[in-house]
N, CA, C and O atoms as a DFTB+ gen file, in Angstrom:
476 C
 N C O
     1  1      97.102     116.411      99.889
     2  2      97.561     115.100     100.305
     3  2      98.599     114.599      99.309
     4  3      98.609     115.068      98.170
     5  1      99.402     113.742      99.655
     6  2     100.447     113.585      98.833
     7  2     100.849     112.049      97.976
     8  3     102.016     111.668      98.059
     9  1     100.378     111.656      97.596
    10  2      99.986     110.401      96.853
    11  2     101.227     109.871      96.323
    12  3     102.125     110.603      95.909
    13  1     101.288     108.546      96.332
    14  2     101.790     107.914      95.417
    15  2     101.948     108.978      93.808
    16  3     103.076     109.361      93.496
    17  1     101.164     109.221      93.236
    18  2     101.263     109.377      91.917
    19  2     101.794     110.642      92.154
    20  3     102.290     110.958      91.073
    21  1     102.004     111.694      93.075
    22  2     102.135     112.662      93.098
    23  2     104.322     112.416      93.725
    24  3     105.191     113.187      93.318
    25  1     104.490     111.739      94.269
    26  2     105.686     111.260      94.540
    27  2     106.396     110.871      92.940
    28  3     107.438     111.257      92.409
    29  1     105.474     110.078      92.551
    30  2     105.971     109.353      90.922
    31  2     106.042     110.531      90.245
    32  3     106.927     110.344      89.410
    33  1     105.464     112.053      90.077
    34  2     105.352     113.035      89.141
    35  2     106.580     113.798      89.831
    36  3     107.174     114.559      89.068
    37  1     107.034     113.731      91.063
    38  2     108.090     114.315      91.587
    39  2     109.384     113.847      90.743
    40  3     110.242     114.568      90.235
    41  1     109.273     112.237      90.733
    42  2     110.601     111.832      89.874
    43  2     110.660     112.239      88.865
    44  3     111.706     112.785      88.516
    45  1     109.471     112.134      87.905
    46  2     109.471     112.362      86.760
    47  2     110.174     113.857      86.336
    48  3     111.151     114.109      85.631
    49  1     109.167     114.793      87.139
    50  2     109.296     116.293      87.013
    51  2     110.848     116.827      87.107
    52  3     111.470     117.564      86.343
    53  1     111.163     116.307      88.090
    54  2     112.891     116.379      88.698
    55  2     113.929     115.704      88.692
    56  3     114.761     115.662      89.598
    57  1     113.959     114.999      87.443
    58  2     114.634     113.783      86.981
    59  2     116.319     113.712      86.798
    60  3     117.058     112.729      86.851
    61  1     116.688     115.379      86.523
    62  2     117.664     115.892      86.719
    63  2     118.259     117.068      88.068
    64  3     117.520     117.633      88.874
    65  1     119.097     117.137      88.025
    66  2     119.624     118.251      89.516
    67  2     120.041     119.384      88.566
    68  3     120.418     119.215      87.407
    69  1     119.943     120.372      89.101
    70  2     119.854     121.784      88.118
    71  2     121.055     122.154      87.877
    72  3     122.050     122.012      88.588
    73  1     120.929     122.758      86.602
    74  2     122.562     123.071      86.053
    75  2     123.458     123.849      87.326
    76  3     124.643     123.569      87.504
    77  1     122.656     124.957      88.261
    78  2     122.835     125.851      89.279
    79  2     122.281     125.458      90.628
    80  3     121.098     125.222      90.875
    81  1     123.714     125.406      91.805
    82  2     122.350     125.324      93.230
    83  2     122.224     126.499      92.964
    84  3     123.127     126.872      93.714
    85  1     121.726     127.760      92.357
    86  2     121.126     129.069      92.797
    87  2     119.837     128.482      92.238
    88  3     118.857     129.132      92.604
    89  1     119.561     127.468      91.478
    90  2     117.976     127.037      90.635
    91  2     117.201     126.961      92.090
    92  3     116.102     127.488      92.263
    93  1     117.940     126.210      93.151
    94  2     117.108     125.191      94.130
    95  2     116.568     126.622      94.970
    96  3     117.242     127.648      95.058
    97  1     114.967     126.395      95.654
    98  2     114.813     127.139      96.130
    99  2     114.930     127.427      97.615
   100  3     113.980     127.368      98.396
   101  1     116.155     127.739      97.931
   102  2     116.799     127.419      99.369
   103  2     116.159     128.431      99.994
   104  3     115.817     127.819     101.005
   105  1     115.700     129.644     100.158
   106  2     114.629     130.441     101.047
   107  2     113.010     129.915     101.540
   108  3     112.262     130.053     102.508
   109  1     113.016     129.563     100.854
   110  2     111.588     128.618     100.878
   111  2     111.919     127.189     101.644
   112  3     110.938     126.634     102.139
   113  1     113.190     126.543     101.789
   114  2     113.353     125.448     103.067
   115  2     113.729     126.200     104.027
   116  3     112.909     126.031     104.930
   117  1     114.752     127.166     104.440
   118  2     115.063     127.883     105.291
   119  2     113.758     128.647     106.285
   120  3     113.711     128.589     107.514
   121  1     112.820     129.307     105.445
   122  2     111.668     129.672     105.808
   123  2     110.251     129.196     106.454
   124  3     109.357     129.521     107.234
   125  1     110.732     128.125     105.498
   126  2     109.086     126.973     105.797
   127  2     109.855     126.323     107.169
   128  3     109.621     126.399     108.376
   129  1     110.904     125.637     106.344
   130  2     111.473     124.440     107.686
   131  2     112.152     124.377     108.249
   132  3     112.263     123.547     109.151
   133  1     113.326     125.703     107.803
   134  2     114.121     125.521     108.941
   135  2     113.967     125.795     109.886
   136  3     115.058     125.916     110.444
   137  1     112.778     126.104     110.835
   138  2     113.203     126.424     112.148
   139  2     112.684     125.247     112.968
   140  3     113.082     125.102     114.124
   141  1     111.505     124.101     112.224
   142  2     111.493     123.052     113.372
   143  2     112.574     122.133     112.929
   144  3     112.747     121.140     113.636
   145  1     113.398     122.301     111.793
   146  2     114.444     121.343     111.217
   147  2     115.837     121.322     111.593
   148  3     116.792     120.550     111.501
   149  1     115.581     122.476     112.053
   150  2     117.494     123.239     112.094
   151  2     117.971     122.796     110.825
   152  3     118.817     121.904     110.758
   153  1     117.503     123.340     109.831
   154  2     118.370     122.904     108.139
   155  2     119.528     123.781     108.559
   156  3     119.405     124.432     109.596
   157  1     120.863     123.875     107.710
   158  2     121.744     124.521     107.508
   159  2     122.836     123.629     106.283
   160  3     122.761     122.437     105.988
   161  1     123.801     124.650     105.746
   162  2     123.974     124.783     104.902
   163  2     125.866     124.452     105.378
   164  3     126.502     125.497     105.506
   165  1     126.452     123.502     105.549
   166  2     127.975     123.597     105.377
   167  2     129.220     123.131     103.963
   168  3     129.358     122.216     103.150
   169  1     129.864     124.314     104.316
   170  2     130.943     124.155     102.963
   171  2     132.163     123.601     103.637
   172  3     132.521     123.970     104.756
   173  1     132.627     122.932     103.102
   174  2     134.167     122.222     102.838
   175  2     135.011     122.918     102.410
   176  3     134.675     123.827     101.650
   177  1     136.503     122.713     102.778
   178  2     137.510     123.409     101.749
   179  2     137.506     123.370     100.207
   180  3     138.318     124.134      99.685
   181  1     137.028     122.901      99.686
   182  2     136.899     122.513      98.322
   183  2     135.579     122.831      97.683
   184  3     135.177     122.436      96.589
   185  1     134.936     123.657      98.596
   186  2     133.517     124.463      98.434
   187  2     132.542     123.461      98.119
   188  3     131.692     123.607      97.241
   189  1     132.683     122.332      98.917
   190  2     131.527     121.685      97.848
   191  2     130.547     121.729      99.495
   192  3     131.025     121.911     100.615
   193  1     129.357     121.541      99.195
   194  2     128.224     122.399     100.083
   195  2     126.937     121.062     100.520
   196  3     126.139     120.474      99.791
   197  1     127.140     120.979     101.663
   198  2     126.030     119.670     102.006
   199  2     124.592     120.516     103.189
   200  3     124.603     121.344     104.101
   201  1     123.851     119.943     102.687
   202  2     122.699     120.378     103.283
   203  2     122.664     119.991     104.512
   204  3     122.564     118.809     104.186
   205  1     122.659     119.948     105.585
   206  2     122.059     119.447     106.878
   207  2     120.890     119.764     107.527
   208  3     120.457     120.916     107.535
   209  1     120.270     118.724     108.144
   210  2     119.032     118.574     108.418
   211  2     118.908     118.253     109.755
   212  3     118.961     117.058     110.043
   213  1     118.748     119.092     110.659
   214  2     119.478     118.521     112.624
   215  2     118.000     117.760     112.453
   216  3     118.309     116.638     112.051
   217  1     116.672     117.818     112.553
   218  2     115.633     116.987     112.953
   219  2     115.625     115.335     112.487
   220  3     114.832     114.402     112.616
   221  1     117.381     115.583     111.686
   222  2     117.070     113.661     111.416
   223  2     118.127     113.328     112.569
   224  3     118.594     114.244     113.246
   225  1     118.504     111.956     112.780
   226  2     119.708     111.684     113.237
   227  2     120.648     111.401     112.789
   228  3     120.757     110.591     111.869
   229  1     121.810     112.164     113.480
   230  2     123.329     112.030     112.751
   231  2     123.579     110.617     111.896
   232  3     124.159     110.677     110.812
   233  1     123.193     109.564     112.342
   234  2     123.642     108.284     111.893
   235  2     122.890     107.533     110.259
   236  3     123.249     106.592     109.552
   237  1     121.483     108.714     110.160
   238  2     120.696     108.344     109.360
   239  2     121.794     109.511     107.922
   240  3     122.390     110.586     107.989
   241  1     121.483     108.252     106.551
   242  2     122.389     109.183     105.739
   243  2     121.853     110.273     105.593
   244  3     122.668     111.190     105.691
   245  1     120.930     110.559     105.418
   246  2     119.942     111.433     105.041
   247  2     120.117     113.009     105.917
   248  3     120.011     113.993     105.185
   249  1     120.302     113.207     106.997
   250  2     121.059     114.328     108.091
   251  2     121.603     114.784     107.065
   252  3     120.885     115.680     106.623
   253  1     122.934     114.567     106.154
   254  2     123.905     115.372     105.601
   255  2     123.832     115.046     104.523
   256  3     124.292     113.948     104.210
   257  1     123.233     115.872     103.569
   258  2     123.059     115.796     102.127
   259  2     123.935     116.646     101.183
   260  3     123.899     117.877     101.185
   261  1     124.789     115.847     100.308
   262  2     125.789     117.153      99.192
   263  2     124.417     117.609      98.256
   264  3     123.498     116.928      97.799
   265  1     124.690     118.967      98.192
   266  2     123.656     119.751      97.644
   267  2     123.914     119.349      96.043
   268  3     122.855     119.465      95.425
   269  1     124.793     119.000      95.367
   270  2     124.631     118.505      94.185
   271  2     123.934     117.413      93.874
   272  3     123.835     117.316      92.651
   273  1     123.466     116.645      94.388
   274  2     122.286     115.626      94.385
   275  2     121.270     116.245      94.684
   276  3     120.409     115.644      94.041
   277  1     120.643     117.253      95.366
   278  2     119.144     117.543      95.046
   279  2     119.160     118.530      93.407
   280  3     119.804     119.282      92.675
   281  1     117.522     117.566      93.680
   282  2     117.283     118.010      92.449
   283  2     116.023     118.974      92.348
   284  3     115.579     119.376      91.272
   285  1     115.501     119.295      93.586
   286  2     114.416     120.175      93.393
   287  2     113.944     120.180      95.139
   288  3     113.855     119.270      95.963
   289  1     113.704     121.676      95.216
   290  2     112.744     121.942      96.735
   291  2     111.358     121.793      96.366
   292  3     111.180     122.381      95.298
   293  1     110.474     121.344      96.725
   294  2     109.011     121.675      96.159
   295  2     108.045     121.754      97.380
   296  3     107.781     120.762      98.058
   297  1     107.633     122.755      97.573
   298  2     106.363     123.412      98.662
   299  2     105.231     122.656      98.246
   300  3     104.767     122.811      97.116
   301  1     104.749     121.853      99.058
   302  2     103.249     121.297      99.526
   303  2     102.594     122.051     100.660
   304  3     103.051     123.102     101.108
   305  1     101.378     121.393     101.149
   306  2     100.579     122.724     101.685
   307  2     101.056     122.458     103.200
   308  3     101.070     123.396     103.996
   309  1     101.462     121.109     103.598
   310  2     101.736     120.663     104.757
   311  2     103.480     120.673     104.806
   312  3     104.144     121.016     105.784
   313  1     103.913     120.298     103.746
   314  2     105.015     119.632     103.690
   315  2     106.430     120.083     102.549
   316  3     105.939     119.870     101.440
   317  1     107.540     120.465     102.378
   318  2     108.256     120.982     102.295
   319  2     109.237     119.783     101.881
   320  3     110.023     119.375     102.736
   321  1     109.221     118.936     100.025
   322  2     109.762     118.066      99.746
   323  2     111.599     118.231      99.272
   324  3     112.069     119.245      98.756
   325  1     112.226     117.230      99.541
   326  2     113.707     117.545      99.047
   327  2     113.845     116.631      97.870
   328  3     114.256     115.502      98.134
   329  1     113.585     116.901      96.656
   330  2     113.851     115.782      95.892
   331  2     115.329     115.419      95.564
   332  3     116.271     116.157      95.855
   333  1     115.475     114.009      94.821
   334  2     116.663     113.408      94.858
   335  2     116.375     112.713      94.110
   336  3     115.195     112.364      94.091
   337  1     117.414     112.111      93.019
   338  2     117.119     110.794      92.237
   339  2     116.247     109.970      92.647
   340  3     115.135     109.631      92.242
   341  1     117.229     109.546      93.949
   342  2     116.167     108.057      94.260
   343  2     115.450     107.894      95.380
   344  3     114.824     106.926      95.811
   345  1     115.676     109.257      95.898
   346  2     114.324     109.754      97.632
   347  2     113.546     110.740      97.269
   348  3     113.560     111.258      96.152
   349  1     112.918     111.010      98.076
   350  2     112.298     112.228      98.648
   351  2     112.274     112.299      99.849
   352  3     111.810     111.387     100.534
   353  1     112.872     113.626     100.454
   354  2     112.636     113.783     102.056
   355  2     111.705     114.743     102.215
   356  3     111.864     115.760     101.540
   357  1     110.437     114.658     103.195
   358  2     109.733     115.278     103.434
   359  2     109.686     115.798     104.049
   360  3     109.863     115.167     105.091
   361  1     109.463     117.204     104.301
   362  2     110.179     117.710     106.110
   363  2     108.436     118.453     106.388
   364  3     107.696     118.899     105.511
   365  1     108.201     118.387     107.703
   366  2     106.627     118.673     107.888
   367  2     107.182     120.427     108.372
   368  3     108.109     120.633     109.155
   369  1     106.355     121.531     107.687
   370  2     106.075     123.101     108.007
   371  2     105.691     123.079     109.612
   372  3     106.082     123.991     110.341
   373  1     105.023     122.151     110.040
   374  2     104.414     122.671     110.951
   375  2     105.233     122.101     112.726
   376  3     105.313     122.780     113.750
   377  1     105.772     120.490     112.467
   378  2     106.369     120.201     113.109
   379  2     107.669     119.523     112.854
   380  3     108.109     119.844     111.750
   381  1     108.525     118.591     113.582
   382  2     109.580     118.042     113.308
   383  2     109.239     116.534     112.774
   384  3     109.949     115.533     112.679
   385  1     107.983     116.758     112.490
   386  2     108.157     115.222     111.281
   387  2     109.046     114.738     110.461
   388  3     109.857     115.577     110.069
   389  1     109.154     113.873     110.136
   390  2     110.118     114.006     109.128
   391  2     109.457     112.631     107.938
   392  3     109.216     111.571     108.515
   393  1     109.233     112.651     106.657
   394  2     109.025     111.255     105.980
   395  2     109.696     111.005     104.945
   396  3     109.517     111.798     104.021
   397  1     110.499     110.072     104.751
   398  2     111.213     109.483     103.727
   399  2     110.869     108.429     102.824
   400  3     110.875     107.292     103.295
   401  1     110.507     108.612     101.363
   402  2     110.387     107.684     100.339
   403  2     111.586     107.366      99.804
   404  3     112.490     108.184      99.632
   405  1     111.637     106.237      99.537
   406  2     113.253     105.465      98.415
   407  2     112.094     104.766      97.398
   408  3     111.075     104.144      97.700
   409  1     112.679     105.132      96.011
   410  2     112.249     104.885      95.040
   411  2     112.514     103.551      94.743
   412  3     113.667     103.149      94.903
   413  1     111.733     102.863      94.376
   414  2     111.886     101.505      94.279
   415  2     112.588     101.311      93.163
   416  3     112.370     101.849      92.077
   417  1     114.053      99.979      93.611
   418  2     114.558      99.734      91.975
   419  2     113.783      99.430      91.316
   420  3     112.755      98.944      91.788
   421  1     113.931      99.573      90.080
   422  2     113.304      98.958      88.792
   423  2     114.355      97.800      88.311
   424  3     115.418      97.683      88.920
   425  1     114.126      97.184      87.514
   426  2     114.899      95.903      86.684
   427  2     116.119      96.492      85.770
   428  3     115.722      97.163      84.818
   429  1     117.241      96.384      85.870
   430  2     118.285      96.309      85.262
   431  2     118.564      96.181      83.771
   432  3     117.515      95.720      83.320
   433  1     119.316      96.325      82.889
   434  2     119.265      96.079      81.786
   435  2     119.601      94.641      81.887
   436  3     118.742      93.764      81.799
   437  1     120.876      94.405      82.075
   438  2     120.595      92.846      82.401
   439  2     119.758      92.249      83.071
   440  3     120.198      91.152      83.418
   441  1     118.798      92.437      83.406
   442  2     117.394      91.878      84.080
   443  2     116.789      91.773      82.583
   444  3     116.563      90.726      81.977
   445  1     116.587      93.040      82.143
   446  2     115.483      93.200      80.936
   447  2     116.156      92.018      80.054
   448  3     115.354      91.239      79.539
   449  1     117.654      91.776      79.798
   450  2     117.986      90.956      78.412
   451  2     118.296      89.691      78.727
   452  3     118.798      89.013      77.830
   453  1     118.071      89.060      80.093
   454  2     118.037      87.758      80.365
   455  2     115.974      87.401      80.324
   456  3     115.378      86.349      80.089
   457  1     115.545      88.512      80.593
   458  2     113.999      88.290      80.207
   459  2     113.730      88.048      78.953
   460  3     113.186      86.993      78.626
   461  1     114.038      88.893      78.156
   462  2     114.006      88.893      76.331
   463  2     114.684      87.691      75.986
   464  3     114.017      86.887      75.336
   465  1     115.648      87.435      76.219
   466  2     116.493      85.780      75.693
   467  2     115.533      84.988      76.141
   468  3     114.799      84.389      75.356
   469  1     115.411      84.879      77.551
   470  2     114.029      83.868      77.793
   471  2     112.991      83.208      76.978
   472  3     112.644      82.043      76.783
   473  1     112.695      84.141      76.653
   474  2     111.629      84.053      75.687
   475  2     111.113      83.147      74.382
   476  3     110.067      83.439      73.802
């Protein structure tokens, strides 16, 4: 099951995007999900490489992802996560589910130093 705290250890764990997309483990989405997902993989003239995801809709940002923002594939027992700075997309193994977390902002530095002056 996939918890809150287990989402929070995702950020933590994957806090950065890997020096290499060869790090990300793109056989393991292709395998698990791409076939209720239609994932695929398009390059630009300028080689830069966005993930696509046909089981979302075109209009949602999330459909077309530049592969330099993920920061990690990670296999769950149900579920097949895309991490990202500030999401996670969840794509379900078994059907065309799909679940999306957005990481909640946190407070700003100028948040934090109008709090501290406060004081």
């Amino acid at each position: 099951m996939i918890t809150q705290k287990v989402i929070d250890t995702l950020y933590k764990q994957y806090g950065k995007a890997p020096k290499s997309l060869d790090c990300l483990d793109m056989p393991l989405l292709f395998d698990v999900a791409g076939v209720h997902h239609d994932v695929s993989v398009e390059m630009d003239d300028n080689m830069n490489a966005e993930l696509i995801i046909g089981s979302i809709d075109e209009k949602s940002p999330f459909h077309r992802l530049p592969m330099h923002r993920i920061h990690a594939i990670v296999p769950f027992e149900n579920w097949v996560a895309i991490v990202m700075h500030s999401s996670v997309i969840f794509l379900n193994k078994k059907d065309k589910r799909v679940s999306i977390h957005l990481k909640p902002m946190g407070d700003g530095f100028m948040d934090r130093l109008r709090r501290s002056l406060a004081r």
